[in-house]
C-alpha positions in Angstrom: 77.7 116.9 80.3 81.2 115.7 78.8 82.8 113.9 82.1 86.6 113.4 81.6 88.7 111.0 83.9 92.4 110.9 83.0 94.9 108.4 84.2 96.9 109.9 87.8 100.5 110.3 87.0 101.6 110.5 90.5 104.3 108.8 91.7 102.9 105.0 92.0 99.4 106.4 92.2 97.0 104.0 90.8 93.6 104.8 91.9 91.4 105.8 89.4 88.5 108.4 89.5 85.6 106.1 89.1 84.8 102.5 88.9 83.1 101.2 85.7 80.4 101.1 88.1 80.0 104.3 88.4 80.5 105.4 84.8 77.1 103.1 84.0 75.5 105.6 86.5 76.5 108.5 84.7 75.9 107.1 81.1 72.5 106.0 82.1 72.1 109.7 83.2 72.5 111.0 79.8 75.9 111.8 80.1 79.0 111.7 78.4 81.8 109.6 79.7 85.7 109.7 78.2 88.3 108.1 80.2 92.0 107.9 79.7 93.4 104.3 77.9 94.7 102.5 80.8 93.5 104.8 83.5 91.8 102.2 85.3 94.4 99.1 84.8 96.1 99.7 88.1 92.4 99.5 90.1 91.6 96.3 88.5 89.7 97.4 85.9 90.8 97.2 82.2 89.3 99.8 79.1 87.3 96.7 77.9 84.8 97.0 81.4 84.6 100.8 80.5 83.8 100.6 77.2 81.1 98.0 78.2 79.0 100.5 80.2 79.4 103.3 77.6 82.5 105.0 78.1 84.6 106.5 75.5 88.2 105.3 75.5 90.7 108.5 74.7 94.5 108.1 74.4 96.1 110.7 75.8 95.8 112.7 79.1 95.6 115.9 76.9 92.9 114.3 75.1 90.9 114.0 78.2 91.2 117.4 79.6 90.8 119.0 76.0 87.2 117.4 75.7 85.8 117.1 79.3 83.6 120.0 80.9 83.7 118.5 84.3 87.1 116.3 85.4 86.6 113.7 87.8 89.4 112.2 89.7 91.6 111.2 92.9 94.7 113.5 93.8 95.3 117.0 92.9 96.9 118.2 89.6 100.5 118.1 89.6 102.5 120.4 87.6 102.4 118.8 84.0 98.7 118.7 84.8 98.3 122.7 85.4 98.9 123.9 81.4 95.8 121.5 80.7 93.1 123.0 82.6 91.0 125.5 81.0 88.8 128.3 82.7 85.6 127.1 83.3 86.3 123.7 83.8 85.3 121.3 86.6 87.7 119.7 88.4 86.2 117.2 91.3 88.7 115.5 93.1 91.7 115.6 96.2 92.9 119.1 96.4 94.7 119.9 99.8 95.3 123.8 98.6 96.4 124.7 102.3 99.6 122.6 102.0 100.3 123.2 98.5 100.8 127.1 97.8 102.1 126.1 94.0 99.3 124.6 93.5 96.9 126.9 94.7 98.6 129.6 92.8 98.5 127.1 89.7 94.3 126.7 89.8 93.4 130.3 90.4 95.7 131.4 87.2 93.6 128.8 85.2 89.8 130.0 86.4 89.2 126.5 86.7 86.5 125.7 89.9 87.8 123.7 92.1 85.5 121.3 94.3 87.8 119.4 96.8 86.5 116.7 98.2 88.1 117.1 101.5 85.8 119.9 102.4 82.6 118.6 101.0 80.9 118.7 104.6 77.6 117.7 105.7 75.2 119.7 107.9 76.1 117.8 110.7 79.8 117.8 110.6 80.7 114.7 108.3 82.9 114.9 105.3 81.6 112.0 103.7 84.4 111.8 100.7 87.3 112.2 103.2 85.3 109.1 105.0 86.1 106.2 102.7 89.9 107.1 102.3 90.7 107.8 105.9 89.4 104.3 106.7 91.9 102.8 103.9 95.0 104.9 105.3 93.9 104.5 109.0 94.0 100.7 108.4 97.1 100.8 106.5 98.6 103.5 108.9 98.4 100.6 111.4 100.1 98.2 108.9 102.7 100.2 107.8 103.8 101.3 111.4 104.3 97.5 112.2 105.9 96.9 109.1 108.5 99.6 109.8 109.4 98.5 113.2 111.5 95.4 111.7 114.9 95.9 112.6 115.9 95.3 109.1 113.4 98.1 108.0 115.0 101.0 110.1 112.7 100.0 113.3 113.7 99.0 117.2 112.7 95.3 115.9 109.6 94.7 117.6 106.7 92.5 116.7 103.5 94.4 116.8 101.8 92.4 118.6 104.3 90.8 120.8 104.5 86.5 122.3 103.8 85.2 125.4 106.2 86.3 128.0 107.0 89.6 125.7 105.1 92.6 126.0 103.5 94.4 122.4 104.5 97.5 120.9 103.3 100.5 122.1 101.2 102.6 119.5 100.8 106.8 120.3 97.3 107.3 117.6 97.3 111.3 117.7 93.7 112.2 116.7 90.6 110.3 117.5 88.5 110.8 114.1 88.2 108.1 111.5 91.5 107.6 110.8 93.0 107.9 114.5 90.0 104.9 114.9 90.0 102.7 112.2 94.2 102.2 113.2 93.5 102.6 116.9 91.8 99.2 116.4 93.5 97.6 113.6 96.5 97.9 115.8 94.8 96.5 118.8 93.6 94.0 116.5 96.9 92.9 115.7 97.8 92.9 119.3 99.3 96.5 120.2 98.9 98.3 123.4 97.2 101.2 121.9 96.9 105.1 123.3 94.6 107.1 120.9 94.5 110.8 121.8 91.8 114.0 121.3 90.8 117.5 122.8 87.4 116.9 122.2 86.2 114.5 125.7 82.7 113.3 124.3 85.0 111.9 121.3 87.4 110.1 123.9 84.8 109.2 125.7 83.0 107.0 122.8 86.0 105.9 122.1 86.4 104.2 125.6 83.4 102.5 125.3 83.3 101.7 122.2 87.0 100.1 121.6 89.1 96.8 122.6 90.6 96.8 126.3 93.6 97.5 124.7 92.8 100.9 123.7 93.4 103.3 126.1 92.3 107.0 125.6 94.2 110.3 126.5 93.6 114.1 126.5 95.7 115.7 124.2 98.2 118.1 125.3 102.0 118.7 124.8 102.7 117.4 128.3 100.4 114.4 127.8 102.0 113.6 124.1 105.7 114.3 125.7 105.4 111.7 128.3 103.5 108.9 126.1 107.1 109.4 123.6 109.8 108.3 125.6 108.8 104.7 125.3 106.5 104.6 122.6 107.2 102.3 119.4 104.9 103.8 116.5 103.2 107.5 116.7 100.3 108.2 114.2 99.3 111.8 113.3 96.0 111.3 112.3 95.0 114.9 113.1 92.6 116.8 110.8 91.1 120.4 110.4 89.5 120.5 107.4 91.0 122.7 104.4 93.8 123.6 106.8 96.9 123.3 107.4 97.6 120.8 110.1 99.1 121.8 113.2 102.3 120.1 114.3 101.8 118.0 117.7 105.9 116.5 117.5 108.2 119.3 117.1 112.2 118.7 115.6 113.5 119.1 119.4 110.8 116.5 120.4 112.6 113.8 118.8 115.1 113.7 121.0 113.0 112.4 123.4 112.0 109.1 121.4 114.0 105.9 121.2 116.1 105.4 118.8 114.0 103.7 115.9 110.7 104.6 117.0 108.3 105.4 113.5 106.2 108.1 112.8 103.8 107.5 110.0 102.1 111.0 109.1 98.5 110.4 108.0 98.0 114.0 108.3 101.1 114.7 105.3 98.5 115.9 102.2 97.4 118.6 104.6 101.4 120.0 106.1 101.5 117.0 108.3 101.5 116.7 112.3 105.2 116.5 112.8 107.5 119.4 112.2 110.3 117.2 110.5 107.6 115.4 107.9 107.8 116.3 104.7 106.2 114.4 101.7 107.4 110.8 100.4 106.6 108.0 97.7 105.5 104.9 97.9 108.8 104.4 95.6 111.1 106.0 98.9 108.7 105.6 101.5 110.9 106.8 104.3 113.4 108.9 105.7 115.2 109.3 109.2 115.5 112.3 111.3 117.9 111.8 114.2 117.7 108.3 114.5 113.9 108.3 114.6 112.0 106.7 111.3 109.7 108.9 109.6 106.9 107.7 106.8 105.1 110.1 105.0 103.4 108.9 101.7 101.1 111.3 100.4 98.4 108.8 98.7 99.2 105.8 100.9 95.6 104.2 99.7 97.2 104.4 96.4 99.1 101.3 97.3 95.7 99.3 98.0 94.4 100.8 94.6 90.9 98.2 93.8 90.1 98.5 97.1 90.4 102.3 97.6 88.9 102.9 94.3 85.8 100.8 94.9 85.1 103.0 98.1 86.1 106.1 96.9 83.4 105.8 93.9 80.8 104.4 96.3 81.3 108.0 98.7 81.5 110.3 95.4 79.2 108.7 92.6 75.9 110.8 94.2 77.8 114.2 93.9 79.0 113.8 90.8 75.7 112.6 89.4 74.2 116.1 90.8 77.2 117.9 89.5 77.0 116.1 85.7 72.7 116.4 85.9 72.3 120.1 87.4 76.1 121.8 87.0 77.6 123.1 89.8 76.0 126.2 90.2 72.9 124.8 90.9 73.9 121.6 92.4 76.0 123.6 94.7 72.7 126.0 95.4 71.3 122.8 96.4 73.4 121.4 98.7 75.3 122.6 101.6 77.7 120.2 101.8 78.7 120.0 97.8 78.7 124.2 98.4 81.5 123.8 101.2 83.8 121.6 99.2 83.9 125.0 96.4 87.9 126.0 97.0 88.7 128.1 94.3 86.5 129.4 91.5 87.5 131.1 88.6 90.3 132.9 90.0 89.0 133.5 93.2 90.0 131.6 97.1 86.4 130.6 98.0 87.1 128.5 101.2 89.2 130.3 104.3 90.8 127.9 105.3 93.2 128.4 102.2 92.8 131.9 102.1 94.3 132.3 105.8 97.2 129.4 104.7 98.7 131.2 102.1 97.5 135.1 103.3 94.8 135.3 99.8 91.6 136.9 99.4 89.0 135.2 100.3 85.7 135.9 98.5 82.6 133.6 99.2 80.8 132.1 96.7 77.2 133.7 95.8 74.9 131.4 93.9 
């Protein structure tokens, strides 16, 4: 199989598909590999270390979609992206159709099939390419939230993790899956008085035993989450339902309630976000403020971490592209259940319901 990745042209994105790494499994697989020049610069890794394991260096991103049967790469196809797909393509990668209706639109017009990774699911609940990512933006939801709360950066001024004599800021971590954790205890970690939130109590209950004494854990509900805001410093939506739209957990009139200068970083943002006033930012304009409270919402915030994000990201996806490249999707798909649940839209057809209920579509199941 011809296996394209181009270079990601969105804003200050500089992850690539796949390491050189994993290239040299693919090559030694019999496959072809063509990558975009400089796609891999802002990971770390230059053309030369792809051309070493095999790969064929193209110069344009047109070039790449042109000659590719299967395209493998990080975030979803943006606009000047869409006119390049052809039907029948491959495209494995970041998709988030249930918070992006132009988008969805945009793939089933070009009969492309879609293979998100967000809903690639295992039998026993996992989304194992969602897993590496949400550690990256969990860690740096955590960094970012103390960042933020410098006076000079919009914040109340208040040092994460406090002095002697001074009490920490107080961290709200709505969600308790792998992102709510992996910032639950890099927060705590850096000193924070911590309160991680779930409706699921076997969840909360690992949690507590699992965690740092400063870690508290809560039942979510409105009341719960209402009371925990009117002193809280930093509030993490880290809530996910896979391949839909996330529900919002702070509404607009909730805001009120903060603190003037309190931050809310939106983890949650490439799936509609978990606060009613989010909408999408860069890591060029990273933030915005909504009556007097600070709001961060980067779509691709492992994108600023870009080697190490791209190093995990390839070590999660490398064994499902391998089956895709060796057997096609049809029959890799036929052969496991958790590549099949990650099929979103197929050659002009909504194949996952969650995006078929999100923008009111058909929704026809695959048949293999």
């Amino acid at each position: 199989m011809k296996v394209g990745i181009p270079k990601e042209i969105k804003n200050n994105e500089n992850r690539v598909g796949m390491t050189p790494a994993g290239v040299a499994e693919l090559v030694k697989n019999g496959h072809e590999v063509f990558v975009q020049h400089t796609a891999g610069e802002g990971s770390g890794f230059p053309d030369e270390q792809y051309t070493a394991v095999g790969a064929t260096i193209l110069p344009t991103i047109e070039d790449v979609y042109a000659t590719a049967d299967m395209i493998v790469k990080v975030k979803e196809p943006i606009k000047p992206e869409y006119k390049l797909i052809r039907k029948g393509q491959l495209l494995f990668t970041y998709f988030h159709f249930a918070s992006d209706e132009e988008l969805t639109k945009a793939m089933l017009e070009s009969g492309a099939i879609c293979l998100a990774y967000e809903t690639v699911q295992t039998p026993d609940r996992r989304l194992p390419l969602l897993v590496p990512m949400s550690e990256v933006a969990g860690r740096m939801a955590a960094i970012n939230g103390a960042y933020y709360l410098q006076k000079t950066k919009g914040g109340k001024g208040k040092l994460i993790g406090g002095v002697p004599g001074v009490k920490p800021a107080k961290f709200l971590v709505l969600g308790g899956g792998v992102v709510g954790e992996a910032c639950a205890r890099y927060a705590a970690g850096m000193g924070a008085d911590v309160t991680i939130t779930d409706v699921w109590l076997p969840r909360l209950r690992q949690l507590d035993i699992e965690t740092p004494a400063n870690i508290h854990t809560l039942y979510s509900t409105e009341h719960n989450i209402r009371q925990e805001i009117k002193d809280v410093d930093v509030v993490v939506g880290s809530v996910l339902i896979p391949g839909a739209k996330t529900p919002f957990l702070i509404t607009k009139e909730m805001l009120k309630e903060m603190e003037p200068g309190t931050v809310l970083v939106d983890v949650a943002i490439d799936q509609g976000g978990c606060f009613e006033t989010s909408h999408p930012t860069t890591h060029s304009e990273p933030t915005y403020e909504v009556d007097g409270i600070l709001h961060y919402a980067v779509a691709n915030i492992p994108g600023a971490v870009a080697n190490t994000s791209t190093m995990a990201l390839t070590n999660a996806t490398l064994k499902y592209a391998v089956d895709l490249a060796n057997k096609g999707w049809k029959q890799a798909c036929k052969d496991d259940e958790a590549l099949y649940k990650g099929l979103n839209v197929v050659e002009g057809k909504v194949t996952f319901k969650g995006v078929a209920e999100a923008w009111n579509l058909p929704f026809e199941p695959v048949v293999l």
